[in-house]
Structures are given as C-alpha cells and as structure tokens.
PDB file with one MODEL, atoms N, CA, C and O in Angstrom:
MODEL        1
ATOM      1  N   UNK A   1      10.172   6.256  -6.035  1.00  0.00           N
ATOM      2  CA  UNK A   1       9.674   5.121  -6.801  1.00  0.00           C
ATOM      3  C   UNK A   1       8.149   5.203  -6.807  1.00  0.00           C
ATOM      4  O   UNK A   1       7.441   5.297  -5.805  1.00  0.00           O
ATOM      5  N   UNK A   2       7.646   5.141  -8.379  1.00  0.00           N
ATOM      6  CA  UNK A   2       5.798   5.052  -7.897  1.00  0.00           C
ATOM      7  C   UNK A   2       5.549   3.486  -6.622  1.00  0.00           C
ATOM      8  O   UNK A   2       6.034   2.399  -6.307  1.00  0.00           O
ATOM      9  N   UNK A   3       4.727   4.196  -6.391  1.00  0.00           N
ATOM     10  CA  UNK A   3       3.922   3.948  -5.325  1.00  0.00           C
ATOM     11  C   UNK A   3       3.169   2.006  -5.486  1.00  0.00           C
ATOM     12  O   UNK A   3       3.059   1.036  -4.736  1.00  0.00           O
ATOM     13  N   UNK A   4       2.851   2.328  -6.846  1.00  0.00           N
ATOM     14  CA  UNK A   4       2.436   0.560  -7.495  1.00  0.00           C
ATOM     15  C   UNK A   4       3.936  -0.367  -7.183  1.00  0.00           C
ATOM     16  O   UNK A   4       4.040  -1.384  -6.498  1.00  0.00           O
ATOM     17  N   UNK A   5       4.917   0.302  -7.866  1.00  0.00           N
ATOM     18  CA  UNK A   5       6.375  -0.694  -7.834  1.00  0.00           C
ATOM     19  C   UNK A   5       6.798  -0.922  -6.307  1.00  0.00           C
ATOM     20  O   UNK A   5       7.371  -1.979  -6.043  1.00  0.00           O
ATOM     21  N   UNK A   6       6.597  -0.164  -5.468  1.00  0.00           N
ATOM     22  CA  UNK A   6       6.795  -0.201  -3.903  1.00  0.00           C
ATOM     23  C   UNK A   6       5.307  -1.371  -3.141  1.00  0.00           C
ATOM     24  O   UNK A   6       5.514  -2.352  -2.425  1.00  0.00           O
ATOM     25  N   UNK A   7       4.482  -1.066  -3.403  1.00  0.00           N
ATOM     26  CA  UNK A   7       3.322  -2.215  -2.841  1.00  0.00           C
ATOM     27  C   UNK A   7       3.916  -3.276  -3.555  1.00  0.00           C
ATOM     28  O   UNK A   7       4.518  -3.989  -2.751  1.00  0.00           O
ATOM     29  N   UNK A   8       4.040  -3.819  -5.052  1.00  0.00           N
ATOM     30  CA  UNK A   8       4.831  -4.742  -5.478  1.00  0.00           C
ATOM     31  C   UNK A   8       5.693  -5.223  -4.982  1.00  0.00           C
ATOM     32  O   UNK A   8       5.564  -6.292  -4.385  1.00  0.00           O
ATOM     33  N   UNK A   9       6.753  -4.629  -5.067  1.00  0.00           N
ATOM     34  CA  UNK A   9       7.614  -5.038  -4.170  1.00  0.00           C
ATOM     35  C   UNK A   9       7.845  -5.543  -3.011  1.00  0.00           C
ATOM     36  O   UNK A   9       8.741  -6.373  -2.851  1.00  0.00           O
ATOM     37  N   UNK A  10       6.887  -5.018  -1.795  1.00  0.00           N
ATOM     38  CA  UNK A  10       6.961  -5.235  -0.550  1.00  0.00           C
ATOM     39  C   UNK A  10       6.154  -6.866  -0.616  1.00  0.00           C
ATOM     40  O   UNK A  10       6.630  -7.782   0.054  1.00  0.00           O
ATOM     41  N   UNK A  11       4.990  -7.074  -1.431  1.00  0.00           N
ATOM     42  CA  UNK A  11       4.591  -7.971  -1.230  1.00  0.00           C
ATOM     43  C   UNK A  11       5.099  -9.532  -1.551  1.00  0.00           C
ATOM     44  O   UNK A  11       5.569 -10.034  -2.572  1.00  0.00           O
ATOM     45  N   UNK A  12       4.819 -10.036  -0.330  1.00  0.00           N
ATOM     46  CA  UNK A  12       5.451 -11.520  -0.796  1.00  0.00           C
ATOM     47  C   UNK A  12       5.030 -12.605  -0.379  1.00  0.00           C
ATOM     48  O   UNK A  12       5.624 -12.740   0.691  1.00  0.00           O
ATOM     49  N   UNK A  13       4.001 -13.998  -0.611  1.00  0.00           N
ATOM     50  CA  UNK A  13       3.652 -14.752  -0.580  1.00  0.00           C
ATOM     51  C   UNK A  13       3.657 -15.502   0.807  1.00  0.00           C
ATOM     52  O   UNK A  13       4.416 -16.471   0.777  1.00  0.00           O
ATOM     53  N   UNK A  14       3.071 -15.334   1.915  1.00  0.00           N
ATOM     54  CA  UNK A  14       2.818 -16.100   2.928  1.00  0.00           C
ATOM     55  C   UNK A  14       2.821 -15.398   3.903  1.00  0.00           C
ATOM     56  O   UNK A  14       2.239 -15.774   4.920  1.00  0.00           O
ATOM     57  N   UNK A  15       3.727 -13.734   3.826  1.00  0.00           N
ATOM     58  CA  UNK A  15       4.003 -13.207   4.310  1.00  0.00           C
ATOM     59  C   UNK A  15       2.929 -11.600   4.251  1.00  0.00           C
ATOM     60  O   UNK A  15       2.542 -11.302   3.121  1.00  0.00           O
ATOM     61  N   UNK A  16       2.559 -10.785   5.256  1.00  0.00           N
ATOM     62  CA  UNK A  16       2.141  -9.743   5.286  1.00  0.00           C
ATOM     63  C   UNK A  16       3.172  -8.451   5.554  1.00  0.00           C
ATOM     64  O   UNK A  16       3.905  -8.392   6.542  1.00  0.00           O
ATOM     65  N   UNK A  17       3.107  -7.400   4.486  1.00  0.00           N
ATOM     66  CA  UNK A  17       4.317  -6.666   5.070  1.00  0.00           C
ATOM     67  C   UNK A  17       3.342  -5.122   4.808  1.00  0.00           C
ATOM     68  O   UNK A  17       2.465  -4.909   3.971  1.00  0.00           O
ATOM     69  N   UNK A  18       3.880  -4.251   5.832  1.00  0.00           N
ATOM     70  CA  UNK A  18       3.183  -2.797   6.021  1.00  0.00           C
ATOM     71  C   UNK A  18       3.855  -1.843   4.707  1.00  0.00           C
ATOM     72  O   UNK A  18       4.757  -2.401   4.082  1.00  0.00           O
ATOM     73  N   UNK A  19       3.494  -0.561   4.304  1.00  0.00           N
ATOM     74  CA  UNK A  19       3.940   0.395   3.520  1.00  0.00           C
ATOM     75  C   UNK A  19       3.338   1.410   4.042  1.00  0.00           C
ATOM     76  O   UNK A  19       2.228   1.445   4.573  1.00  0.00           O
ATOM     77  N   UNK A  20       4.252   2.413   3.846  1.00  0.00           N
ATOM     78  CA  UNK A  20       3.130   4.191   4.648  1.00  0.00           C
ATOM     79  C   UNK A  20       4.232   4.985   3.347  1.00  0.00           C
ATOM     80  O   UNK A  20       5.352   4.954   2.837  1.00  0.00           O
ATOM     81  N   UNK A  21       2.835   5.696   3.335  1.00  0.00           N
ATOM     82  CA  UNK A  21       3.098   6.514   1.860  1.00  0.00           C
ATOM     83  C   UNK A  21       2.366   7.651   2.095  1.00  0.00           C
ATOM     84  O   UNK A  21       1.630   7.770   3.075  1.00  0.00           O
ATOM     85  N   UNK A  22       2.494   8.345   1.403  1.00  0.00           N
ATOM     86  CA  UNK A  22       1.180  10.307   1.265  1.00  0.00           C
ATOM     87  C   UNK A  22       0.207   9.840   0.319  1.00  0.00           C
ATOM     88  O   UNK A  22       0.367   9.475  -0.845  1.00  0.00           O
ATOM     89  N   UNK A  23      -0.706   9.905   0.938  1.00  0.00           N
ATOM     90  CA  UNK A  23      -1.958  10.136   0.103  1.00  0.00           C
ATOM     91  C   UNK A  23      -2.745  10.895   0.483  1.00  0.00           C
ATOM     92  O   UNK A  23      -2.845  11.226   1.664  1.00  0.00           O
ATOM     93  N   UNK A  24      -3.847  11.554  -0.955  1.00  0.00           N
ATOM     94  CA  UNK A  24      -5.180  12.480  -0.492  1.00  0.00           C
ATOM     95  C   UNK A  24      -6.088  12.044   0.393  1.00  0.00           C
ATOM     96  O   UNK A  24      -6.053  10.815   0.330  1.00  0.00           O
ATOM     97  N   UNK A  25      -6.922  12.404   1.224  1.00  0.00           N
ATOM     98  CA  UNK A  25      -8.151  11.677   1.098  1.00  0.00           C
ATOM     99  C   UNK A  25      -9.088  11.929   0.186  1.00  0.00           C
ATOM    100  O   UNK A  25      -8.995  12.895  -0.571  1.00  0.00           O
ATOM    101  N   UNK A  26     -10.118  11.064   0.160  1.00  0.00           N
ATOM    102  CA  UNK A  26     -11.339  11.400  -0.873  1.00  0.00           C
ATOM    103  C   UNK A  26     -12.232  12.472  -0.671  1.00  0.00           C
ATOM    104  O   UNK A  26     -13.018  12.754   0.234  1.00  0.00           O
ATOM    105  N   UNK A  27     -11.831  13.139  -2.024  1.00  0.00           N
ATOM    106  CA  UNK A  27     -12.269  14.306  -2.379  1.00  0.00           C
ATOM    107  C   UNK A  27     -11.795  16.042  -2.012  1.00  0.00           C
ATOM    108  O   UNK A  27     -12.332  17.129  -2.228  1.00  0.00           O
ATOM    109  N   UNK A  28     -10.137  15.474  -1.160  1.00  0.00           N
ATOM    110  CA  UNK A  28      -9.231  16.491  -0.930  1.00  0.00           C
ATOM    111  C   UNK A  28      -8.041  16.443  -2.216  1.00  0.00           C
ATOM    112  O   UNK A  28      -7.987  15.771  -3.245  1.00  0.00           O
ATOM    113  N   UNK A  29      -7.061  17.568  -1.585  1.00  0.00           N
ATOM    114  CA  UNK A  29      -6.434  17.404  -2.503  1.00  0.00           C
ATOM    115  C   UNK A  29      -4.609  17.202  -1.999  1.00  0.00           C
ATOM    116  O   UNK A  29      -3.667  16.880  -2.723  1.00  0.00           O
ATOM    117  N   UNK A  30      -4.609  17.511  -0.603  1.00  0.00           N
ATOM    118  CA  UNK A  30      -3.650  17.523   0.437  1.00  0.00           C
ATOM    119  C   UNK A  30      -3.217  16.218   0.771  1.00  0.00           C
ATOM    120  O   UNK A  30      -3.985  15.601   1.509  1.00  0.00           O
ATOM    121  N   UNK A  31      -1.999  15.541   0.352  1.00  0.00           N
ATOM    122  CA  UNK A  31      -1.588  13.842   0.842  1.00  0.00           C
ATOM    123  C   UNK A  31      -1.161  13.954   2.299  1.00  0.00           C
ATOM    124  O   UNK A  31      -0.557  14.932   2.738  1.00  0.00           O
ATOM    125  N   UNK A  32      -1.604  12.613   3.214  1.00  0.00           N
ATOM    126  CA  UNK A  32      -1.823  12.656   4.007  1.00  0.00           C
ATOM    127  C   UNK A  32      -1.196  11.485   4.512  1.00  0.00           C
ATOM    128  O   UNK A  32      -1.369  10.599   3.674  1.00  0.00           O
ATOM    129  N   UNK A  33      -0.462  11.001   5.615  1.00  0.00           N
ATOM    130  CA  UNK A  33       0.032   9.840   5.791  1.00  0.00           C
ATOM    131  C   UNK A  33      -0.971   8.457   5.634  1.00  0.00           C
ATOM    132  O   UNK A  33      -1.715   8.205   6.581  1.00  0.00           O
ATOM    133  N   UNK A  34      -0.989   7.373   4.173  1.00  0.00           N
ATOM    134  CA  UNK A  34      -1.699   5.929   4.851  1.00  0.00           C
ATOM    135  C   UNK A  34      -0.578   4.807   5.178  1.00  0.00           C
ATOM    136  O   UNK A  34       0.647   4.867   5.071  1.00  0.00           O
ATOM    137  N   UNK A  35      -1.085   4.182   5.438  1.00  0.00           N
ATOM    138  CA  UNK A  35      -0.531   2.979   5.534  1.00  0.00           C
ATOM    139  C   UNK A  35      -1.278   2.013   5.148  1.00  0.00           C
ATOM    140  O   UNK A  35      -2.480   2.112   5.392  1.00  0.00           O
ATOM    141  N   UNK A  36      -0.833   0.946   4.518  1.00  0.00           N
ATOM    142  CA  UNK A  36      -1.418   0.049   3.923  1.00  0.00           C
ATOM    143  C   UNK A  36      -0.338  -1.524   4.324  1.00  0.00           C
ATOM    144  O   UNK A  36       0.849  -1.613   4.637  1.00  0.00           O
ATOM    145  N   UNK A  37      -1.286  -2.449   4.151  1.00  0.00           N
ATOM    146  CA  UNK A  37      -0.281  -4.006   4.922  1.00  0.00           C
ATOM    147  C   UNK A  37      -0.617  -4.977   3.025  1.00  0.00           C
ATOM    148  O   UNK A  37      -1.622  -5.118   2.327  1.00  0.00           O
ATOM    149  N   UNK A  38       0.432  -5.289   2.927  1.00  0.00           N
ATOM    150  CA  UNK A  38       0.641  -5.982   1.549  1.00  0.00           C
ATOM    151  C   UNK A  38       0.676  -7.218   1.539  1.00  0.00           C
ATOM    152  O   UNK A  38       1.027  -7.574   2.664  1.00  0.00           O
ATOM    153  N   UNK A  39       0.500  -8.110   0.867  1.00  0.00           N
ATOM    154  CA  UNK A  39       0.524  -9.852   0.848  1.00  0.00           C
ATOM    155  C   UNK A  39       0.516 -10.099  -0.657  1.00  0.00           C
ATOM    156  O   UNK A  39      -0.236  -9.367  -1.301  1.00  0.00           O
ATOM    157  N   UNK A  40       1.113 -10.863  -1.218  1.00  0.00           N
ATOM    158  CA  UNK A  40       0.774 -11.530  -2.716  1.00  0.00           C
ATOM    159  C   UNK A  40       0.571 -13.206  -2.456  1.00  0.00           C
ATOM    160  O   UNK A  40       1.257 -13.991  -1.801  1.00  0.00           O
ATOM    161  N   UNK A  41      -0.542 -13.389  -3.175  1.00  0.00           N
ATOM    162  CA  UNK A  41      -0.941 -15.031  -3.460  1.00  0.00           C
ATOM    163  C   UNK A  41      -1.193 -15.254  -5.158  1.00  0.00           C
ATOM    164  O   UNK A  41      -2.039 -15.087  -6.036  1.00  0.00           O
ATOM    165  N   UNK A  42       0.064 -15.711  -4.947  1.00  0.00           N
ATOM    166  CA  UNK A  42       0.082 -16.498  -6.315  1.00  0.00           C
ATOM    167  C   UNK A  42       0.784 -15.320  -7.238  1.00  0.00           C
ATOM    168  O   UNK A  42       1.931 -15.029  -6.896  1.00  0.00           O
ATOM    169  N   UNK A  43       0.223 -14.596  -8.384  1.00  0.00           N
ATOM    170  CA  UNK A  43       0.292 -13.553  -9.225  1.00  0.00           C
ATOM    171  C   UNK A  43      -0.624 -12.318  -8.786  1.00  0.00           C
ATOM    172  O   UNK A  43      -0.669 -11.288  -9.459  1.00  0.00           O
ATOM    173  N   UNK A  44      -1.198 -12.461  -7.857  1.00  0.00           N
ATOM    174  CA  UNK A  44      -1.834 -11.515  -7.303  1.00  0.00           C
ATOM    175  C   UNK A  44      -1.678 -10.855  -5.729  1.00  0.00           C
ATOM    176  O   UNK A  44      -1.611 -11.373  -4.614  1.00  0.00           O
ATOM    177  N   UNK A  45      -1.656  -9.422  -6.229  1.00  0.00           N
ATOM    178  CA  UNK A  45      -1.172  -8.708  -4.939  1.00  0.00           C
ATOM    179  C   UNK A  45      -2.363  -8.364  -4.136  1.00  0.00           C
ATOM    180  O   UNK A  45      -3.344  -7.992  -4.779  1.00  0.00           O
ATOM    181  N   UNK A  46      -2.470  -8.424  -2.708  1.00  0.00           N
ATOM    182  CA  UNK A  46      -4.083  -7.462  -2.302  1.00  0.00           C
ATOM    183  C   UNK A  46      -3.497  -6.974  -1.253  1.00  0.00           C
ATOM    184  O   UNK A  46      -2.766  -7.633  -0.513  1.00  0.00           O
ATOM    185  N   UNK A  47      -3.860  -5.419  -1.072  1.00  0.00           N
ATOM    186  CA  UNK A  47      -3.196  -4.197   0.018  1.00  0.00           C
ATOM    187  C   UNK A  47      -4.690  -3.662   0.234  1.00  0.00           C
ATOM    188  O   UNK A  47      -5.636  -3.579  -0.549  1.00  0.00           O
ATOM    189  N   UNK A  48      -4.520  -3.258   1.882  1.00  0.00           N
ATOM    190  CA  UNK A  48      -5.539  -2.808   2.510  1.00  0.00           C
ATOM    191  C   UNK A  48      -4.765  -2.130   3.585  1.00  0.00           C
ATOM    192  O   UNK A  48      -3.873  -2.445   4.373  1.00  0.00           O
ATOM    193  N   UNK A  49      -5.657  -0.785   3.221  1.00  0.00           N
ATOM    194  CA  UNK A  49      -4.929   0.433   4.147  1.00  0.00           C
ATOM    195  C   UNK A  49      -6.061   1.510   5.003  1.00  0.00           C
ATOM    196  O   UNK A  49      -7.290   1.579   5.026  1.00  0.00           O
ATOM    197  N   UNK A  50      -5.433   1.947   5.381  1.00  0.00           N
ATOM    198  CA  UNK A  50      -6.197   3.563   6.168  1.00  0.00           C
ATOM    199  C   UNK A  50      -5.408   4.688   6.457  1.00  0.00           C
ATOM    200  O   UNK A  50      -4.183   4.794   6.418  1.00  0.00           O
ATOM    201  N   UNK A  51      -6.143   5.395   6.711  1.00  0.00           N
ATOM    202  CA  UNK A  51      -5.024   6.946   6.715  1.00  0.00           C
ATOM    203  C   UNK A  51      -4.918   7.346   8.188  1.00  0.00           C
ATOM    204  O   UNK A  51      -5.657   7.314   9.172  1.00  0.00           O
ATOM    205  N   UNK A  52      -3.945   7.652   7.965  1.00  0.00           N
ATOM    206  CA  UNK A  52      -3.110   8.280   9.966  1.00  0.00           C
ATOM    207  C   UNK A  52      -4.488   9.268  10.285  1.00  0.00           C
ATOM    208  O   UNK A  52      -4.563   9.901  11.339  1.00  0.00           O
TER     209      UNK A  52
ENDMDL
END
C-alpha cells in the first residue's frame, strides 16, 4: 500500500499511533528503516519521524 494511504490510515484523532516503513536518507539512494508517530486533528494529519 503507498506509504501516504498507510500514515492516513493509521492516524486518528486524540490518539498517537507509530508506522516504520523504508526510506532513503537525504541525498542517498538506499531505503532505510524510519519510523514515524501519526495523529490527525480535525481533517488534518501531522507525522513526525526519524530513521533507525
């Protein structure tokens, strides 16, 4: 599933929920384990992550 429909998904209003996915880092080209913690307020989603 892309990666947008999965942060979507996970997120849900009051609640904070984690996601770990492959990603590059910046300016590589090799995905790399992040993790990111999800929340939605209101119609809006906000995810904040870092890489393993």
């Amino acid at each position: 599933k892309p990666l947008g429909e999965e942060v979507y998904a996970a997120a849900k209003d009051g609640t904070i929920s984690e996601v770990t996915y492959m990603w590059p880092r910046p300016g590589q080209t090799d995905p790399v384990v992040k993790v990111a913690y999800v929340t939605r307020i209101g119609d809006q989603v906000c995810a904040v992550g870092y890489y393993k």
